[in-house]
Structure formats: structure tokens, C-alpha cells
Backbone as CSV, one residue per row, in Angstrom:
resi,resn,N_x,N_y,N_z,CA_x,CA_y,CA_z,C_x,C_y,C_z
1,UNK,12.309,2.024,15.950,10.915,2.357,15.972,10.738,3.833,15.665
2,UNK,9.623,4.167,14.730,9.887,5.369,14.415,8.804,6.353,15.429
3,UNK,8.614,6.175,16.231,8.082,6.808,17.471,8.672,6.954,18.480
4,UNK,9.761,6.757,18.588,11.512,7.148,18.878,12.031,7.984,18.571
5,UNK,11.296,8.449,17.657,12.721,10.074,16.605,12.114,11.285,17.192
6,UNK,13.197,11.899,17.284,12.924,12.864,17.861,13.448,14.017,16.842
7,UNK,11.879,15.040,16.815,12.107,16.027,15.800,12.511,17.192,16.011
8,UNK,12.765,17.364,17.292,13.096,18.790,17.841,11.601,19.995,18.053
9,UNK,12.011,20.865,18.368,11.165,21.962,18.783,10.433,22.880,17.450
10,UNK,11.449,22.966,16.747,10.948,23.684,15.677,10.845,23.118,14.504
11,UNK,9.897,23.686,13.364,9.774,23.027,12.199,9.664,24.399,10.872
12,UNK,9.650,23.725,10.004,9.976,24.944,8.472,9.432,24.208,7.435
13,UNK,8.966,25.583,6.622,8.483,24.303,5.010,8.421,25.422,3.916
14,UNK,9.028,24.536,3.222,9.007,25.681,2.022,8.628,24.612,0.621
15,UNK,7.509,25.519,-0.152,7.316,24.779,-1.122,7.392,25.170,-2.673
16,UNK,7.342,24.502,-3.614,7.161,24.720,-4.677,6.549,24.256,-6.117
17,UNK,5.463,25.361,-6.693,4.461,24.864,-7.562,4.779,24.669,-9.000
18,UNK,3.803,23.911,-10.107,4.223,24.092,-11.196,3.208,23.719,-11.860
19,UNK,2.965,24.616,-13.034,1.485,24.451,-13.965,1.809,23.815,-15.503
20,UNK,1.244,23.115,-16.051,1.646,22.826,-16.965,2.524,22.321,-17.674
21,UNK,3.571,21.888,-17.043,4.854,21.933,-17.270,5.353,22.980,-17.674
22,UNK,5.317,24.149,-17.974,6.204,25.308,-18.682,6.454,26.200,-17.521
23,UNK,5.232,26.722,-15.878,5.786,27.849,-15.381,5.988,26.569,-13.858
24,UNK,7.029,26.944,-13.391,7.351,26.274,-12.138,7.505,27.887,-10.946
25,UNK,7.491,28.115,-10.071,7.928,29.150,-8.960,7.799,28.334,-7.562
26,UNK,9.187,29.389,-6.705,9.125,28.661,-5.588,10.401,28.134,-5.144
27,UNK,10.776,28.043,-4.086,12.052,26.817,-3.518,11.739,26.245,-2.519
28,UNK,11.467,24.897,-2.910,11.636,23.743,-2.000,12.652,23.403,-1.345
29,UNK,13.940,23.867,-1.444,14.859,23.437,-0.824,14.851,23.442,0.737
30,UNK,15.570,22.374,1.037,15.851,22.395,2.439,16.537,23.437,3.369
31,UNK,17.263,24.030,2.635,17.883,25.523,3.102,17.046,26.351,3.315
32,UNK,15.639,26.588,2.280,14.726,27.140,2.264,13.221,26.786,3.768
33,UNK,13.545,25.806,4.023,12.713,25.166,5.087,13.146,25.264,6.053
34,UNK,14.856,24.909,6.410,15.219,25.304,7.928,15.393,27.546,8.226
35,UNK,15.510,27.948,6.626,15.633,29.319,7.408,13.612,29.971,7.677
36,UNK,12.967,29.293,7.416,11.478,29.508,7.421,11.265,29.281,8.543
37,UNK,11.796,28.125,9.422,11.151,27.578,10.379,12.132,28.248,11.744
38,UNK,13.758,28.117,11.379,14.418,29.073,12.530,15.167,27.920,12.841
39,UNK,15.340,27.102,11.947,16.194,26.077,12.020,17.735,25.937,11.544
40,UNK,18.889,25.617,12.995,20.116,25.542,12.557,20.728,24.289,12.551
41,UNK,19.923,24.059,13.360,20.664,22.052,13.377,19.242,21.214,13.030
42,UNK,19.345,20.268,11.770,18.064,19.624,11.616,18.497,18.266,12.009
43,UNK,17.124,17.531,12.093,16.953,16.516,12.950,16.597,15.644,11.630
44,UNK,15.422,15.506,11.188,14.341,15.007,10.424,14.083,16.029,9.109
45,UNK,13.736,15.318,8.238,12.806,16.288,6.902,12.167,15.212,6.322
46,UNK,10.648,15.903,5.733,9.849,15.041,4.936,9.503,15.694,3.615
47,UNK,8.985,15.202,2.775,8.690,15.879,1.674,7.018,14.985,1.210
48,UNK,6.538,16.144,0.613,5.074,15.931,0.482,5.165,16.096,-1.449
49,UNK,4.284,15.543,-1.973,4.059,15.991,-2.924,2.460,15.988,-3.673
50,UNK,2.062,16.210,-4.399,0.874,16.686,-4.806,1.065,16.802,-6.220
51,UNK,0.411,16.057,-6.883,0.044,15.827,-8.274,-1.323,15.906,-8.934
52,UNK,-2.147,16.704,-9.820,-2.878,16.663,-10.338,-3.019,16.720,-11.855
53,UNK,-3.851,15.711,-12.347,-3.966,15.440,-13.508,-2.798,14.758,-14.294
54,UNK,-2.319,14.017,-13.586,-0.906,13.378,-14.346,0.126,14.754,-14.526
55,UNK,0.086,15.615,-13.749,1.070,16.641,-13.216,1.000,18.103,-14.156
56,UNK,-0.680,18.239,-14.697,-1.120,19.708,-14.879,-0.445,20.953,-14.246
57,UNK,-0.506,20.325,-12.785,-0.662,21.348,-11.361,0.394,20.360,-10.931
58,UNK,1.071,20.569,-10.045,2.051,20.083,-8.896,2.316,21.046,-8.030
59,UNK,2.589,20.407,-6.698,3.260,21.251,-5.789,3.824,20.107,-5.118
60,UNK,5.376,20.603,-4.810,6.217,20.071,-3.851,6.418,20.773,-2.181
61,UNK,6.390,20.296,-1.270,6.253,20.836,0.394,7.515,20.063,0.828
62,UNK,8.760,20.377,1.602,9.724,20.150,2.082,9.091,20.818,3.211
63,UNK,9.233,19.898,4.213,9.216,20.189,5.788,10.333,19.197,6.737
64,UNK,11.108,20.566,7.312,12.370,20.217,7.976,12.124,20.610,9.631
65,UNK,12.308,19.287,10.694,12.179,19.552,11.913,13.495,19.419,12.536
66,UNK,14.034,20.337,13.371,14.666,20.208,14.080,15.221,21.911,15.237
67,UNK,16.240,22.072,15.351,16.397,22.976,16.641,17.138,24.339,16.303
């Protein structure tokens, strides 16, 4: 049951955008999310994404919970 998991105390997110296809900036990485948040041992991570216009605009959100 996923109302069972346990995400820990702390959380991190790091994201990254992109226009057009030609300029991208940013790190999504998960390395990038647990040192944001103060995270050394992770529990959980989700990832979000965001698309506009059949992917004009994008942004990617990595969010990592744990301790």
C-alpha cells in the first residue's frame, strides 16, 4: 500500500528547462536533488514533468525524499 512508504524527513528538487528544442539549462539529476534538499540516504524520488505545446517549453522537476 502506498500509504505505507515512508519518505523520510527531508526532501530536494532540482529541475530542468528547455525551449524550443535548441536551448536546454539546468540539472535534474538526482544527485542534484538529494544535495538541494540535505539528503544522504534516499528513500523515494518522483519526477514531474511539464510539456507545452508538443514540447516548445519543457521543464523536468526530480524530487528526492529521504534522510
Amino acid at each position: 500500500e502506498f500509504n505505507r512508504t515512508e519518505l523520510g524527513s527531508k526532501s530536494g528538487k532540482a529541475s530542468s528547462r528547455s525551449i524550443l528544442w535548441l536551448v536546454a539549462w539546468g540539472d535534474a539529476g538526482t544527485k542534484a536533488a538529494a544535495d538541494a534538499g540535505g539528503i544522504r540516504v534516499i528513500h523515494h524520488g518522483d519526477v514531474r514533468l511539464l510539456s507545452i505545446l508538443f514540447g516548445l517549453y519543457s521543464q523536468m522537476d526530480t524530487i528526492i525524499y529521504g534522510d
